[in-house]
N, C-alpha and C positions, 0 to 999 in steps of 0.2 A: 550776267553771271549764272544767272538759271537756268538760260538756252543752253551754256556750254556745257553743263552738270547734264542735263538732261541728254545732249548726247554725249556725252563718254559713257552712260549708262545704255546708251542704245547699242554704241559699238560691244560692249561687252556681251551684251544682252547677245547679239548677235555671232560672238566668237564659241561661245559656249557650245551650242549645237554641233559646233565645227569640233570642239574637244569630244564629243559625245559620240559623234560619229566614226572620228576615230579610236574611242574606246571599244566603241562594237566591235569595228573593222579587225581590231588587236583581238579580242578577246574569239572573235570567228578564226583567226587567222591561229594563233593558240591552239582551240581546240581542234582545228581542223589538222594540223600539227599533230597533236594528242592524239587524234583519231587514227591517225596512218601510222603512227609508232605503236599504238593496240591492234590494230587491225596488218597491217600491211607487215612492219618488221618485227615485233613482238606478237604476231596474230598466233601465229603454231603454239607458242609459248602459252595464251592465254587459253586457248584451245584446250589444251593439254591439262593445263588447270580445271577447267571447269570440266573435263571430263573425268579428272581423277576422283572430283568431288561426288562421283555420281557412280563411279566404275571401282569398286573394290579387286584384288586378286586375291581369292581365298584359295588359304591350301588342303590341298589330297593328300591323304596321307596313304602313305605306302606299307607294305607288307616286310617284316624280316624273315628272311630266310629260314626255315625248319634248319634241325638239323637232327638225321638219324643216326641207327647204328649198320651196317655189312646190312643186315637182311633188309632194310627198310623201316626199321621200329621206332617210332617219333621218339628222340630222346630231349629236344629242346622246341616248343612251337607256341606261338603269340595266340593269347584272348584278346577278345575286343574291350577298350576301355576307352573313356572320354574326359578329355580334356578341356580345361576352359581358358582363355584366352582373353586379353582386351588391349586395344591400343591407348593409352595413357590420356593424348589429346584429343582422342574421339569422347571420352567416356565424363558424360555430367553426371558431376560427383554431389550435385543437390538435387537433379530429378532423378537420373537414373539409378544413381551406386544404391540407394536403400532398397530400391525396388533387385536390385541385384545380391544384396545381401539376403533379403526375403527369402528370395526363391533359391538361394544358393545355398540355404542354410545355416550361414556363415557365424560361427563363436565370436563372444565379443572380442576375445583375443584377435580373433584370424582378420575380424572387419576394425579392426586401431590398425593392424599391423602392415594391412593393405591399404589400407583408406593413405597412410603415409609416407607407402612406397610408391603410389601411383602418382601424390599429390608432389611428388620430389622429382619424377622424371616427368611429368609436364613441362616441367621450365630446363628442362635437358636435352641433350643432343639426342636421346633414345626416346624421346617423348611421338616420335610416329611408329615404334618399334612392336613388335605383339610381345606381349608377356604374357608369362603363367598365370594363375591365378589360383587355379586346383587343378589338381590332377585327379584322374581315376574315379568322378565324381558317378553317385548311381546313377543309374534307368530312370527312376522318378526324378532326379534336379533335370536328367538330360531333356525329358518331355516336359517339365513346367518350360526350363529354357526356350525351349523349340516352339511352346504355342505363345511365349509373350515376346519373341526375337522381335516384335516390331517397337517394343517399348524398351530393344537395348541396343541403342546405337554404340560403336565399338564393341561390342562382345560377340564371342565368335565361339562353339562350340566346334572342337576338333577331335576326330576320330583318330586313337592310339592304341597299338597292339601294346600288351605289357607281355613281357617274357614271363613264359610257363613249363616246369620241370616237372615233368610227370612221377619222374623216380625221385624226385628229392635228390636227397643224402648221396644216392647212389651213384660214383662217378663224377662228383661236385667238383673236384678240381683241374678234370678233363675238360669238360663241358666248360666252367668258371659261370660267371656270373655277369648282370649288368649294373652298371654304376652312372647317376643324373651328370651329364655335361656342368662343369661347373661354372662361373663366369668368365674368368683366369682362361681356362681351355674355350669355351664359348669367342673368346675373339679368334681366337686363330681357327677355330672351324665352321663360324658361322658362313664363312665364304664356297662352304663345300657343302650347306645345302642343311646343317644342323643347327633346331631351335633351341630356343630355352625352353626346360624342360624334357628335351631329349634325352635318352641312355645310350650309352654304347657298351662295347664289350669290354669287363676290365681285367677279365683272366681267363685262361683258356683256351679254348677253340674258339667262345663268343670274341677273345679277346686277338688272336691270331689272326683271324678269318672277318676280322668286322667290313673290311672293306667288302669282302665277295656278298655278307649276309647280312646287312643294311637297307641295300636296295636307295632310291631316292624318289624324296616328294614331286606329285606334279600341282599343279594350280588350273584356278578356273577363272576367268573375268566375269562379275556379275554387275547390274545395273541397278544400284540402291538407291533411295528418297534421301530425305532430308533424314528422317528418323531411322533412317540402316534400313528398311523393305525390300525385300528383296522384288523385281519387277522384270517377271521371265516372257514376257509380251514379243512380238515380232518387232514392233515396231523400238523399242529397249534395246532388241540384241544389234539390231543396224548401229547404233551407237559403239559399240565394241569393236575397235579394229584387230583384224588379224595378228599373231595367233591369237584365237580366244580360249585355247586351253591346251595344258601339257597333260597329259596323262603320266600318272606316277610309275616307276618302273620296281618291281618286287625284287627283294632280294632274293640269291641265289640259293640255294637250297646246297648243303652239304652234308654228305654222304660217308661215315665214318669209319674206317678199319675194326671198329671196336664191335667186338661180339656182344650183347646184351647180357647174353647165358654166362659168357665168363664172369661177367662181370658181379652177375650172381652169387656166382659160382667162388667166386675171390671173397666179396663180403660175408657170405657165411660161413665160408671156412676161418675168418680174421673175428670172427663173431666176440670171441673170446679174450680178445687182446683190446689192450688199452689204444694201443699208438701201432702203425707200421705203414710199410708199400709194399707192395706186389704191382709188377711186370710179364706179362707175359705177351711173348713174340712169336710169327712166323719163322722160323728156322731159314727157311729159306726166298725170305720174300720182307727181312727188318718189318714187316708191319704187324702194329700192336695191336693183338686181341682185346688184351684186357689191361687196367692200370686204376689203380685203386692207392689215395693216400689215405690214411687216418690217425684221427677220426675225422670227422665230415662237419661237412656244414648244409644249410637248405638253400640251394641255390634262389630258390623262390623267396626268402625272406631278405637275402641280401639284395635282391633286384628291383623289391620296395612292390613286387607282386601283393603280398600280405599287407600291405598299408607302411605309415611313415613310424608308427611305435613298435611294429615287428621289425622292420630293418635300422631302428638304432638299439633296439635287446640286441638281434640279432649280430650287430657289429659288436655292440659289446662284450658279450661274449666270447665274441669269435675272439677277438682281439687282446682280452684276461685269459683266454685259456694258458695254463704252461705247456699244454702238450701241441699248442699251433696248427688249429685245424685250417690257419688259411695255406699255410706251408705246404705246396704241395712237394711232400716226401720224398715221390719216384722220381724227380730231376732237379728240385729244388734243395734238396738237403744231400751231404755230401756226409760217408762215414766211414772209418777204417773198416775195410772187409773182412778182416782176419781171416781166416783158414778156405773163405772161398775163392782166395787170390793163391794158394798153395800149387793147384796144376800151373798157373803162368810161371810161377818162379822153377818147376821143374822143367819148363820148355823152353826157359832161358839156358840151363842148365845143356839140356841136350841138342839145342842148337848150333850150340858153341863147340859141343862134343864135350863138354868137361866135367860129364861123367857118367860113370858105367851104368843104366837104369839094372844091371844083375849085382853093383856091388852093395854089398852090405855096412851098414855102420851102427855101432853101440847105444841103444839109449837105456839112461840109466835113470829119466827121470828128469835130468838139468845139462846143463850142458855149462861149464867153466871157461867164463872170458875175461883173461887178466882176473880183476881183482873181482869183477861180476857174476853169479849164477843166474843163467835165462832157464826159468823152469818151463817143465812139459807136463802136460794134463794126465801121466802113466809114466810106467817104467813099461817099456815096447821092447825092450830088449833088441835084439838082432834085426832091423828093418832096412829095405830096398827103397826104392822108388816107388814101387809099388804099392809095400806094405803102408809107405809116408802118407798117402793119398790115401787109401783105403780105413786107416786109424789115424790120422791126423798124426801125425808124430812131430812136434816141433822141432826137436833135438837136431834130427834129418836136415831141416831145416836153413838152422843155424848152422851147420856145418856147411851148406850148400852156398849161404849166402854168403859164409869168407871165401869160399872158391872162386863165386863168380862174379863178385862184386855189386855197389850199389847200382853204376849204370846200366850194366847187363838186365837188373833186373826193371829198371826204367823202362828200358828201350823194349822187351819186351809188353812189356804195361800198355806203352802209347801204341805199339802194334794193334792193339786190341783193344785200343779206344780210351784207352783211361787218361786222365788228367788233362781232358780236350770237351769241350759242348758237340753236343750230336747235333744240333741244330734245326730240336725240333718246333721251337719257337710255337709253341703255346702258352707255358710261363719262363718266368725268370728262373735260369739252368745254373747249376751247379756244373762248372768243370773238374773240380778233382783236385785230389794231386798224384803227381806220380815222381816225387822229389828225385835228385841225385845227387853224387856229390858234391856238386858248384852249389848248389838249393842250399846243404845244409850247412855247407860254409860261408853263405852268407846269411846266415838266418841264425846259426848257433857261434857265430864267430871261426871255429875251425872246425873241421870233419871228424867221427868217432868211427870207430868199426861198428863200433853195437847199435849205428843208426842201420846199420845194411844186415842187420841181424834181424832186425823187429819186421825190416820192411820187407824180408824172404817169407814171413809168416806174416804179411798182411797188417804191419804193425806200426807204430811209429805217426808220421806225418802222413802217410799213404791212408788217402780218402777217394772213394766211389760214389757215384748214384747209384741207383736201383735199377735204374736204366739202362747204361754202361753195364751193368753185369748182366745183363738179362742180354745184351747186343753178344757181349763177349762170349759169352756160353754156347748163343744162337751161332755164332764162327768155330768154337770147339766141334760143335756139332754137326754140323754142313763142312766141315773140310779146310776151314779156314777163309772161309769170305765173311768178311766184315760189312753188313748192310747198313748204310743209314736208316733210324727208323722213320716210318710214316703212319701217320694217323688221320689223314685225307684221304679216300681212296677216290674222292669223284665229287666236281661241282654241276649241278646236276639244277636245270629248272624245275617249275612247280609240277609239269606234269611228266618229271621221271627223266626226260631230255638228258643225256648228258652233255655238257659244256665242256668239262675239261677233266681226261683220266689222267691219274698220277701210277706210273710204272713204279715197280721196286728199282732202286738206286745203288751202288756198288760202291762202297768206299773207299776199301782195299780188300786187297789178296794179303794176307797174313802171311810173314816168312815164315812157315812151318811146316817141316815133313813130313810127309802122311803117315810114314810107319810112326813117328814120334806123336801125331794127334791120337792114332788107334792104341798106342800104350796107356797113353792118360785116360782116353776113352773107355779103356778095359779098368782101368782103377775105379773111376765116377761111378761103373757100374755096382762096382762090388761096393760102394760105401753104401748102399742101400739092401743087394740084394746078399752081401754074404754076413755071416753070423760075427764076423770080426769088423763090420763096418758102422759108422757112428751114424746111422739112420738106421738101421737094419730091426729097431727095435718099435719103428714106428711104420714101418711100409704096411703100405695094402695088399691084401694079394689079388695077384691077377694084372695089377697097374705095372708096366714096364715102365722104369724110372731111374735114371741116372743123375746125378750131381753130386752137390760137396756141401757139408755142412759148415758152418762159422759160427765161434763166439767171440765176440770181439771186446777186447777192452774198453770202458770211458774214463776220460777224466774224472777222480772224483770231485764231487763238489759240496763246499762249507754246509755246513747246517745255518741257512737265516732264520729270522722271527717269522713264525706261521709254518715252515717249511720240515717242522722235524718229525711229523708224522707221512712227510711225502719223501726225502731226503735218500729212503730206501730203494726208493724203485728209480730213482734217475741216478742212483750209484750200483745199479744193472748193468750189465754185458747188453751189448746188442747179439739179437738171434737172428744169424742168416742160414737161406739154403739156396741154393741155386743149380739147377738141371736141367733138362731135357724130356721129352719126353714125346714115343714112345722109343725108347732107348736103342731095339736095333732099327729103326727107318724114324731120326728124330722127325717132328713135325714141328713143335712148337719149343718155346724154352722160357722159364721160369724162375724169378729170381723175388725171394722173399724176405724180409725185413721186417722183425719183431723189434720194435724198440725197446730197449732194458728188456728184453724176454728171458735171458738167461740163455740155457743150453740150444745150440742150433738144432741137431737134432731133434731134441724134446721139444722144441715149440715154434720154429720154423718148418720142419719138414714135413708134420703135419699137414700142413698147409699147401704145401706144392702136393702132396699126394692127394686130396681132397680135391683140389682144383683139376690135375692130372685126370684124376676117375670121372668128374663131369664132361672136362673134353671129350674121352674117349665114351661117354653114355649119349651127348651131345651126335657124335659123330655115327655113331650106330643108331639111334633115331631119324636121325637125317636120311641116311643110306636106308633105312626102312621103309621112310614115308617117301622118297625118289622111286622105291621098287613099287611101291604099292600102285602112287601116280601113275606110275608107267604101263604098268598093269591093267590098271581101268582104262589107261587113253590108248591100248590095243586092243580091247575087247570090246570098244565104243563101234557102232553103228557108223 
């Protein structure tokens, strides 16, 4: 019995080695397995890995575009700032984030508030992603930074221009401003090359033109350690496969229609007023010198330039004011023109032929319709066409506007631009109105005469820009060519190259006959230059200037709680003037807007004559200093 015990123990004894040998065999056979799906079919893959682990791509940051005025005069151009950056899953939140907060000099607030956003997208799909951390930090964090970069793995100091307005105030809603990408807008344009914490343009020309003056980042591949060191060795860069670096491309540089001097020249002649816009245009070329809303705001505080507590006063403000300094005025806000719409409804007039510009008709002050009296600003007695234009005579008017009806006086309106966007796509534009009778029967239920009454003198539903009247004056004055306007004159590289010129543009030929422009022409004049016209009391002398005054009605409005000491000046007449100038060879043309100013004359015209006498001091400086130049570069050696 012992013999047999003894061997079945021998047999076993002997099978085991056999199980053993085939475990190696399995377990070689396994790993050898293992080994060709890392190396052979997964090798690129792991590759790829281990070199991500060692090879960062850091980005270049790029340059946005200047942007000037006509002569070259920096009106909008980037300082240098820096930014800091960290990748969430690179970043040890026990060795490193204190020694980061140290040097970063971070509030306790700022370090709870980060310490919780970074420890949330760790465990998140954005957890490889770069984020913000500060922006705009000094000189001194950026060099403690820079000499401890080996003690901050994921942290990345990034070089960022911040937009800079040299003039401020001056022109703020031309130019506009920049505003932070938010997250919301960050998905959809992260794919086009913008970070968190980037701006872009959010009004303006910055906001028009962002794609041309942008420009785009390029990246570097570098070869880091374990603790982020950066390691620029020869033998490091062979690790880096081609391409190993984009170079960033600057934004485009733009080159502005807008005179500097006007623009001067507009703000301190408006020195005096609460709220308004001025326009001033080429005559024969739609491009805009000059365009001023106000009041203003500091482009540089809304673009977070001044720090994060200047640009939320800054919004605040902006944003409580009643007089709406983000509104830009000249295309943004739309208002009955009153008396400066007076020559269109005379041109509708004798277009038609339907009526004599030598007949005469009675004012007596008002004028009686049905049960209605539409009063006039004088008793004018005996008045023309002529005389209507020259002393504003409503009366004229309203008798002109039962002749010729409401659409007559439409169709002339949209000839000359009204109640249409010019399309100059810098901000959000007012189109207008320029109603008819289908408009006011469906808006007022049925049609009245006394809507075609108001709307012959500018009245009623009938609203303009600043801009549209300054375009339409600009066609009075040149003969009847309707320009689109521009305020682009050229994209232009950093060193002056031009990329792309923008010609004057032609919108229409206005149906109007030359002897009919040169009658109305002769009236504009005399509203300034003769003793019976409603500017005549304000002109300069020596400034050749034509136009048309307006004061135009507003709705009144209720007295609210806080409002009864202000209540007086928003139940003002709006003050317009709009002309030409210099009257016999116009050049330019002007169109002014006093909010609540009261009489157009008295505190519009002003204003056009003020600006008028710069031009023309501007243009004889000019032509002095071209003669002088010229002079020295013929009598040079």
């Amino acid at each position: 019995m012992s013999m047999l015990l003894s061997r079945t123990d021998f047999a076993e004894f002997r099978r085991r080695p056999r199980w053993l040998a085939l475990g190696v065999v399995l377990g070689l056979l396994i790993m050898t397995v293992r080994l060709f799906f890392l190396q052979i079919v997964d090798g690129d893959k792991y590759k790829a890995l281990a070199k991500e682990s060692v090879i960062r791509k850091t980005t270049l940051a790029t340059t946005r575009g200047v942007i000037r005025d006509r002569f070259g005069r920096v009106l909008a151009a980037s300082r240098p700032s820096y930014n800091v950056y960290c990748v969430p899953s690179r970043l040890d939140l026990v060795e490193t984030w204190p020694k980061l907060v140290e040097y970063m000099q971070l509030t306790s607030g700022e370090q709870e508030q980060l310490a919780k956003r970074i420890e949330t997208l760790r465990h998140g799909p954005r957890k490889d992603w770069q984020i913000l951390l500060k922006e705009d930090v000094s000189r001194d964090v950026v060099a403690v930074l820079d000499t401890h970069s080996g003690e901050l793995r994921g942290v990345e100091v990034v070089p960022t221009p911040v937009r800079y307005y040299p003039f401020k105030e001056m022109g703020a809603q031309v130019l506009g401003y920049m505003s932070e990408v938010d997250s919301d807008l960050l998905l959809r344009l992260r794919n086009i090359g913008y970070m968190e914490g980037d701006r872009r343009g959010a009004a303006g020309v910055e906001r028009g033109w962002e794609s041309y003056l942008r420009g785009r980042r390029g990246w570097e591949k570098v070869v880091v350690d374990a603790r982020g060191r950066r390691h620029n060795t020869p033998e490091a860069s062979q690790l880096i496969d081609d391409p190993k670096r984009q170079d960033p491309v600057p934004g485009r540089d733009i080159r502005l229609t807008i005179d500097l001097d006007i623009q001067k020249a507009i703000h301190a002649a408006m020195r005096g007023h609460l709220a308004g816009a001025a326009v001033v245009v080429e005559v024969r070329t739609g491009r805009i010198l000059g365009m001023v809303s106000k009041p203003s705001y500091d482009p540089n505080d809304l673009s977070g330039g001044n720090g994060k507590t200047a640009l939320r006063d800054a919004y605040k403000r902006a944003y409580n004011d009643p007089l709406r300094p983000i509104v830009d005025k000249t295309m943004s806000g739309a208002y009955p023109p009153g008396s400066t719409f007076k020559p269109f409804t005379a041109l509708a007039a004798l277009n038609e032929r339907l009526v004599d510009a030598r007949q005469s008709t009675r004012c007596r002050g008002f004028h009686q319709f049905g049960n209605r009296v539409f009063k006039c600003t004088h008793v004018h007695g005996n008045v023309d066409l002529h005389k209507s234009i020259v002393e504003s005579c409503n009366v004229y008017y309203y008798q002109l506007g039962e002749r010729i009806g409401m659409d007559r006086i439409a169709k002339i309106g949209l000839e000359f631009g009204f109640g249409q966007k010019t399309g100059l796509g810098t901000n959000p534009e007012a189109a207008g109105r320029m109603p008819t009778r289908a408009w006011y029967a469906q808006h007022y239920r049925q049609f009245r005469q006394g809507f075609t009454l108001n709307a012959a003198i500018g009245q009623g539903a009938t609203t303009v820009s600043v801009l549209q009247l300054a375009l339409a004056y600009a066609a009075l004055a040149n003969g009847g060519t309707l320009y689109e306007p521009q305020i682009v004159r050229a994209v232009e590289t950093a060193d002056g190259t031009i990329v792309q010129d923008f010609s004057p543009r032609v919108r229409r030929r206005v149906a109007a006959r030359s002897e009919d422009l040169t009658l109305i022409k002769r009236a504009l004049w005399e509203v300034v230059n003769s003793d019976r016209g409603t500017a005549y009391r304000e002109r300069l002398p020596g400034i050749d200037v034509a136009g048309k005054t307006g004061t135009a009605q507003v709705s009144h409005r209720t007295v609210r709680a806080g409002e009864d000491t202000k209540i007086w000046y928003f139940n003002r007449d709006h003050a317009w003037f709009t002309g030409y100038a210099p009257a016999a060879a116009p050049e330019i043309s002007l169109a002014v807007l006093i909010e609540h100013g009261g009489a157009g004359g008295k505190y519009a015209a002003p204003v056009v004559f003020q600006v008028a006498r710069a031009f023309e001091q501007q243009k004889a400086d000019r032509a002095a200093k071209s003669s002088t130049d010229t002079r020295s570069g013929a009598g040079a050696p």
